[in-house]
C-alpha atoms as a printed R data frame, in Angstrom:
    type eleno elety resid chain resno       x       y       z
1   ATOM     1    CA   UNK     A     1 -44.616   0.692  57.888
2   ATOM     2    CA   UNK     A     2 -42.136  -1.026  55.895
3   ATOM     3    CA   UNK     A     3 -39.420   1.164  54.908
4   ATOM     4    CA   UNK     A     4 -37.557   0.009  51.293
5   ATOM     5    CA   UNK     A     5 -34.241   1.216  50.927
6   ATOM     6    CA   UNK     A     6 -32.973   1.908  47.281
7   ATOM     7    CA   UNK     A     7 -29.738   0.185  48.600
8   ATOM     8    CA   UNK     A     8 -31.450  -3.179  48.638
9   ATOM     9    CA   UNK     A     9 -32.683  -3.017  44.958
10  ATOM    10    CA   UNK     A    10 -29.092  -3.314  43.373
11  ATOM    11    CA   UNK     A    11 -28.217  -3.496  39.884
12  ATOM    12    CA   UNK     A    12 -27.174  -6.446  38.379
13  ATOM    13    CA   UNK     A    13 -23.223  -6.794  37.746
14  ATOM    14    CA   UNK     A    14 -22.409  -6.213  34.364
15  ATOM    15    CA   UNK     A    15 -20.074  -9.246  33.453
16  ATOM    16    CA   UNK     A    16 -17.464  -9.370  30.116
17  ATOM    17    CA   UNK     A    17 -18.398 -12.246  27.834
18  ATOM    18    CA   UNK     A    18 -15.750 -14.886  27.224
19  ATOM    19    CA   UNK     A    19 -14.543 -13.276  23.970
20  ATOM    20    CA   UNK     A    20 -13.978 -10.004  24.956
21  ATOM    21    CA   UNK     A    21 -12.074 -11.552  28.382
22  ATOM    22    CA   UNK     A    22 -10.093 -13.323  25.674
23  ATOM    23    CA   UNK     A    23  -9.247 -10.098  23.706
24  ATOM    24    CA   UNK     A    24  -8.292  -8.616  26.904
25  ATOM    25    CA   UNK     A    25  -5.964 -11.467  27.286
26  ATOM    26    CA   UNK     A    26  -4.453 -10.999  23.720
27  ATOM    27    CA   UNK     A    27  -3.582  -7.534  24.884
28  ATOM    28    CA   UNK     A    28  -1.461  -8.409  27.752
29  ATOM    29    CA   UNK     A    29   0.301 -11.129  25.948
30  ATOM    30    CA   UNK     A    30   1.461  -8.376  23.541
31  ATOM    31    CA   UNK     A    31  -0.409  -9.842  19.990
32  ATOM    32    CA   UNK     A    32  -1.316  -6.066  19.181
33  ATOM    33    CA   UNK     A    33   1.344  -4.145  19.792
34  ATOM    34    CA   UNK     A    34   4.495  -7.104  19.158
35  ATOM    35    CA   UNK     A    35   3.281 -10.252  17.089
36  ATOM    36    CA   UNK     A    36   0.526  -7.981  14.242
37  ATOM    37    CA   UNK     A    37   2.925  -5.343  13.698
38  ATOM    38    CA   UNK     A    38   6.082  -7.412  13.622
39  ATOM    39    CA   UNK     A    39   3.909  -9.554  11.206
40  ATOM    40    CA   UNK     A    40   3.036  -6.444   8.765
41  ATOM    41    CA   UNK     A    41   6.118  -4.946   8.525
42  ATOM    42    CA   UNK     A    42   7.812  -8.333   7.874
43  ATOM    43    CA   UNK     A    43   5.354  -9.285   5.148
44  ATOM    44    CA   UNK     A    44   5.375  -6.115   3.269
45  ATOM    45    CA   UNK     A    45   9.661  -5.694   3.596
46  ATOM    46    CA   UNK     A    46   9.644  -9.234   2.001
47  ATOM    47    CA   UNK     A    47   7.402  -9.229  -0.556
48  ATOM    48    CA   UNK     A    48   8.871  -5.513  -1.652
49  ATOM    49    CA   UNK     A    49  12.257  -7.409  -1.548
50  ATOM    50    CA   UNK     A    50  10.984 -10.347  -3.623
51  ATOM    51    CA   UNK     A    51   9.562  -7.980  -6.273
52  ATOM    52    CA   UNK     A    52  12.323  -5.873  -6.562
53  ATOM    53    CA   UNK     A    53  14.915  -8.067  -5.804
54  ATOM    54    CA   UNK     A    54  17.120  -5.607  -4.590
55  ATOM    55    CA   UNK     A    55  20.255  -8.783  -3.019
56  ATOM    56    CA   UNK     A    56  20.052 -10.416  -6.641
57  ATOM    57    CA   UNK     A    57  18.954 -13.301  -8.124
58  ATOM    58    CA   UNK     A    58  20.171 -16.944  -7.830
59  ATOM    59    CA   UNK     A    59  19.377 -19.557 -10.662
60  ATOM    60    CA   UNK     A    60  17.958 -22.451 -10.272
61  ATOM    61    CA   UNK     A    61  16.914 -24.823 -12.871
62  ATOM    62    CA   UNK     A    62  17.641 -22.308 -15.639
63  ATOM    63    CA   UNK     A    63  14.967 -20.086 -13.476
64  ATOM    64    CA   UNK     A    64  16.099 -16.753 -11.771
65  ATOM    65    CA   UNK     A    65  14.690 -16.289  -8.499
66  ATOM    66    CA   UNK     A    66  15.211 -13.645  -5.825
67  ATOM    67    CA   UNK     A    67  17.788 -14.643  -2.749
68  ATOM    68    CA   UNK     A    68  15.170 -15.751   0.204
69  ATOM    69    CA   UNK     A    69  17.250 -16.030   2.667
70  ATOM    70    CA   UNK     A    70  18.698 -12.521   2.705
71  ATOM    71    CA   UNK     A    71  15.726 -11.062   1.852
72  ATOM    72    CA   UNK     A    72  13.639 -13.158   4.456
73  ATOM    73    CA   UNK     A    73  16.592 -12.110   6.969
74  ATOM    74    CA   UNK     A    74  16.016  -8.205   5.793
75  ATOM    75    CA   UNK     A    75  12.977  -8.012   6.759
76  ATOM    76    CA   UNK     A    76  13.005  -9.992  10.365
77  ATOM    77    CA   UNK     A    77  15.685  -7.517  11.563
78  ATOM    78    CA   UNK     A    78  13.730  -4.507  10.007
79  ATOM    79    CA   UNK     A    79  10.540  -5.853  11.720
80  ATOM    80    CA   UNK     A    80  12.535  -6.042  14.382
81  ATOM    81    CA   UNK     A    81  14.006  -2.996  14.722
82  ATOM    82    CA   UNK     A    82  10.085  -1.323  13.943
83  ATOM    83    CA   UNK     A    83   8.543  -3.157  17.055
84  ATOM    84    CA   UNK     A    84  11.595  -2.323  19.423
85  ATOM    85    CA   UNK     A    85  10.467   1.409  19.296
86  ATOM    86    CA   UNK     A    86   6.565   2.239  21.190
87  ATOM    87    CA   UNK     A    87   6.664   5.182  19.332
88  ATOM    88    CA   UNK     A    88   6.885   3.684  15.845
89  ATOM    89    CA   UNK     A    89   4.324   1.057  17.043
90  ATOM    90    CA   UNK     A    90   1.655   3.624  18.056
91  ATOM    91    CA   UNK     A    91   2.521   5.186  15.003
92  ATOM    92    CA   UNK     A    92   1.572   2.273  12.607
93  ATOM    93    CA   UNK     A    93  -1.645   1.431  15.114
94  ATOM    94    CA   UNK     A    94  -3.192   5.101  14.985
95  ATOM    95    CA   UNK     A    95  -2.497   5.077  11.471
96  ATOM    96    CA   UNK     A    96  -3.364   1.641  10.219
97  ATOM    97    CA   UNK     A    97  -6.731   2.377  12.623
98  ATOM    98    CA   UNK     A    98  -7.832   5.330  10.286
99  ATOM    99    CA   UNK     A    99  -6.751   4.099   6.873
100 ATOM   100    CA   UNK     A   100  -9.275   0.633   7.452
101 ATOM   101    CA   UNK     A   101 -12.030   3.555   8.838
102 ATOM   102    CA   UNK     A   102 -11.508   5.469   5.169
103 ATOM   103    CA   UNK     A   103 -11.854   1.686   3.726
104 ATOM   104    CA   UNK     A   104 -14.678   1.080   5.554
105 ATOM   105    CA   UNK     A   105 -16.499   4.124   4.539
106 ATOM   106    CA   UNK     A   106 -15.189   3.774   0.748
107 ATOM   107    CA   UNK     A   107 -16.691   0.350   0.508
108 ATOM   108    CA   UNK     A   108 -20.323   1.705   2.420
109 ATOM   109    CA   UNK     A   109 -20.051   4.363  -0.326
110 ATOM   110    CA   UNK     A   110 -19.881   2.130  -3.864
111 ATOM   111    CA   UNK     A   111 -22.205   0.108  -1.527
112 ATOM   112    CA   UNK     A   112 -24.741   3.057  -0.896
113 ATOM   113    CA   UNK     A   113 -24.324   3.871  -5.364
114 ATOM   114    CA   UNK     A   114 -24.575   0.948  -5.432
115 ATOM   115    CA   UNK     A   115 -28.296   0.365  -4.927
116 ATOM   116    CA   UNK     A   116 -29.216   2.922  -7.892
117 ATOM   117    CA   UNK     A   117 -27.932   0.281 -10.385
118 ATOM   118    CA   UNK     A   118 -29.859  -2.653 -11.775
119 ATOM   119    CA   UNK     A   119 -28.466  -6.332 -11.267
120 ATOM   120    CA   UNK     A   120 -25.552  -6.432 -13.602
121 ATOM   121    CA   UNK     A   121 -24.104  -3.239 -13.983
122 ATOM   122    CA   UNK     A   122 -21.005  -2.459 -13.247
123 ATOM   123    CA   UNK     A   123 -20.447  -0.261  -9.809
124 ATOM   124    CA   UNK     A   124 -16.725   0.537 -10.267
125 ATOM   125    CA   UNK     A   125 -15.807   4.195 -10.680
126 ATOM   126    CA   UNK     A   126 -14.459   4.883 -14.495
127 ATOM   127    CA   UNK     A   127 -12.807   7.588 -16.549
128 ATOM   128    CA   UNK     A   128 -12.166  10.544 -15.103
129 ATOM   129    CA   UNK     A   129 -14.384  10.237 -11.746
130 ATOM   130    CA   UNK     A   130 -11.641   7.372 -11.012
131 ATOM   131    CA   UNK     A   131  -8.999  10.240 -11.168
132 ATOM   132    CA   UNK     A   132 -10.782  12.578  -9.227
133 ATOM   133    CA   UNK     A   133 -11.740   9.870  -6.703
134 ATOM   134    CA   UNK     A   134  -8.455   8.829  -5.895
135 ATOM   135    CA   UNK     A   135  -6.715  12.101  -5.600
136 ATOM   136    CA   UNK     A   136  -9.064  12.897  -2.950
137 ATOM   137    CA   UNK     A   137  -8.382   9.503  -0.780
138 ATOM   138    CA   UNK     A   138  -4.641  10.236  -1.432
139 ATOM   139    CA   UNK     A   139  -5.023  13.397  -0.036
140 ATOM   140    CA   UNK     A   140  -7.321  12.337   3.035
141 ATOM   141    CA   UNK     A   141  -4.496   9.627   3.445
142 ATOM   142    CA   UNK     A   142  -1.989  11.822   3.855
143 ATOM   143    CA   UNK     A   143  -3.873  13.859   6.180
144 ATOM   144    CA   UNK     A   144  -4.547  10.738   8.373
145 ATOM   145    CA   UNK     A   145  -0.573  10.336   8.157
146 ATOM   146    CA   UNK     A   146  -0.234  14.192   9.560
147 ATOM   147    CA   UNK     A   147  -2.347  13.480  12.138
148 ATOM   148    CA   UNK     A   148  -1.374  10.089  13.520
149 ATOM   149    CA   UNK     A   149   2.372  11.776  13.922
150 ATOM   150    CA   UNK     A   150   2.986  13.410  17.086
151 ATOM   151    CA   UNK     A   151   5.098  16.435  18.182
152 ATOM   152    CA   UNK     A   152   5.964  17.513  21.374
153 ATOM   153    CA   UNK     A   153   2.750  19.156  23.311
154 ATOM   154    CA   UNK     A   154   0.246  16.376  22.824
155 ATOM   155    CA   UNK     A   155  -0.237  17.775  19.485
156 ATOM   156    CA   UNK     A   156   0.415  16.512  15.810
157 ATOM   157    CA   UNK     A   157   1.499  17.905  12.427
158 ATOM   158    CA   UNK     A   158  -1.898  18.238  10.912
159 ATOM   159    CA   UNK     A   159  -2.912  20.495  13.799
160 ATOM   160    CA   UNK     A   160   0.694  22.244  13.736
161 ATOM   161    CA   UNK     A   161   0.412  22.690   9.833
162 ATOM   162    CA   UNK     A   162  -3.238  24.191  10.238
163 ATOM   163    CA   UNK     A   163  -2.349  26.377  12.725
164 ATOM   164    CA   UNK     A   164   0.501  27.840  10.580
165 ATOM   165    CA   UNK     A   165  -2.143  28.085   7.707
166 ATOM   166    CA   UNK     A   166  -4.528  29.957   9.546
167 ATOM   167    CA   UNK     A   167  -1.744  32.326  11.129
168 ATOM   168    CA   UNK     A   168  -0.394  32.879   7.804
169 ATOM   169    CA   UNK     A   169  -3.222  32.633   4.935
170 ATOM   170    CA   UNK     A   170  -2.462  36.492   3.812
171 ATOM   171    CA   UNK     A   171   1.308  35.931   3.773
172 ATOM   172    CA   UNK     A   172   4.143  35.643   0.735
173 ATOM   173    CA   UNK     A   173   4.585  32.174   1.649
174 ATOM   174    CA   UNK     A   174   1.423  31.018   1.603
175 ATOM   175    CA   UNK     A   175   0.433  32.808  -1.682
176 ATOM   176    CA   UNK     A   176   3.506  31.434  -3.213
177 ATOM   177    CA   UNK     A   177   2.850  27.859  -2.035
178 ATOM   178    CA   UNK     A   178  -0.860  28.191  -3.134
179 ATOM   179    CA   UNK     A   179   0.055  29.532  -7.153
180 ATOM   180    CA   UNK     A   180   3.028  27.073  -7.053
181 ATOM   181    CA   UNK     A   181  -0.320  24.382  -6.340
182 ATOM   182    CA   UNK     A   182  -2.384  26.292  -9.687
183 ATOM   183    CA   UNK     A   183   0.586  26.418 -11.588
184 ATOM   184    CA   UNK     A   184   1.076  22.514 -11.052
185 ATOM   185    CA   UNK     A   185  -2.700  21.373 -11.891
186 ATOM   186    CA   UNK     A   186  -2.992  24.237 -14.961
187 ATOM   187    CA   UNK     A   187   0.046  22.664 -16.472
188 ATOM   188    CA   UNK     A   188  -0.763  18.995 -15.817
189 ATOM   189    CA   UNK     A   189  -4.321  19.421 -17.458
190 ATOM   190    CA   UNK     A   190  -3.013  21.436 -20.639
191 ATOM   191    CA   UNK     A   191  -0.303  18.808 -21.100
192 ATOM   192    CA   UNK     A   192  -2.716  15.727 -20.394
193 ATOM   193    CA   UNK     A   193  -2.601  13.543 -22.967
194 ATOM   194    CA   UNK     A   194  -5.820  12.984 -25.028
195 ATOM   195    CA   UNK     A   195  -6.360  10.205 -27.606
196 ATOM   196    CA   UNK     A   196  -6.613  10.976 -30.850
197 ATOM   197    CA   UNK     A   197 -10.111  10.214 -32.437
198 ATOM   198    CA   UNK     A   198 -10.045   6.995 -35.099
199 ATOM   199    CA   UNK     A   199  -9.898   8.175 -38.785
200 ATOM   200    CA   UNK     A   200 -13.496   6.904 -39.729
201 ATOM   201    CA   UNK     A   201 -12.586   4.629 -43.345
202 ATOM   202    CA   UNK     A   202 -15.032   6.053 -46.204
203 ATOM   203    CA   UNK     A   203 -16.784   3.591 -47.801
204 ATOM   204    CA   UNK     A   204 -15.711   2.696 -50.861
205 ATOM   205    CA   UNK     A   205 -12.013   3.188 -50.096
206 ATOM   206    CA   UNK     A   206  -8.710   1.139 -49.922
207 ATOM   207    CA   UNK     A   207  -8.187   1.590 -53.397
């Protein structure tokens, strides 16, 4: 008899493609975690510089425009100074990682609403289901934030803040913070400004 060993019926190798080989590459050359984040922080310290033009303005053919060269020198050391420090880097990456998730899934949702309107209408959220709508990404933002900051223990604030709440739900301080929270959105919605209906002209009027 012929005895077959399992040995001799080997799987296949699995090989990386070329492009992820290459993306491999990128990440020991440092384009993740040195060149993308210096870019970022440099483009948004500039153009924050340019619009508020914090150095001053120099004028040039009866034109005022923002100082570029201090401002462009601002940000490079500020950049800089952001990718000298792993910590900071990781930061921004864990963060920046989660925030283009929520985008993702924002943009799947309008697409998903999407396919209840007819050809033409507009998708965008209006009124006050635009209000609502962002509240509740600025809130899930600032959760993300909580969580992508670390504290010492391999955990991170969001986990360190729940904890507290759950410790402390029946507490002074909690109660407080929670009315304090009521207080705020009672008084924002009485004091809302609403627009005052247009006086309907009678016909026959002007006189």
């Amino acid at each position: 008899m012929i005895d077959i060993s399992l040995q001799a019926v080997a799987a296949p190798a699995v090989q990386q493609s070329v492009f992820r080989d290459a993306i491999d590459f990128f990440f020991k050359l440092g384009i993740y975690d040195v060149i993308l984040p210096f870019l970022l922080i440099f483009t948004v310290v500039f153009a924050i510089l340019e619009k508020t033009r914090v150095f001053g303005t120099d004028e040039y053919d009866g034109k005022r425009i923002p100082k570029k060269n201090l401002n462009a020198m601002t940000a490079f050391v500020i950049a800089f100074l952001v990718i000298a420090s792993t910590k900071l880097v990781a930061l921004l990456n864990e963060f920046l990682a989660n925030v283009v998730m929520l985008l993702i899934l924002i943009v799947m949702f309008l697409l998903l609403i999407g396919s209840f309107y007819k050809e033409g209408e507009d998708v965008a959220l209006t009124g006050g289901l635009r209000a609502w709508f962002t509240v509740i990404v600025l809130i899930i933002i600032i959760l993300i934030f909580l969580h992508a900051v670390p504290v010492e223990g391999g955990s991170n604030w969001l986990e360190v803040g729940w904890y507290w709440l759950a410790s402390n739900w029946n507490t002074n301080a909690v109660g407080g913070i929670i009315l304090l929270i009521v207080v705020i959105i009672v008084m924002a919605l009485i004091t809302k400004d609403r627009k005052q209906p247009k006086a309907k002209s009678e016909p026959g009027g002007g006189h």
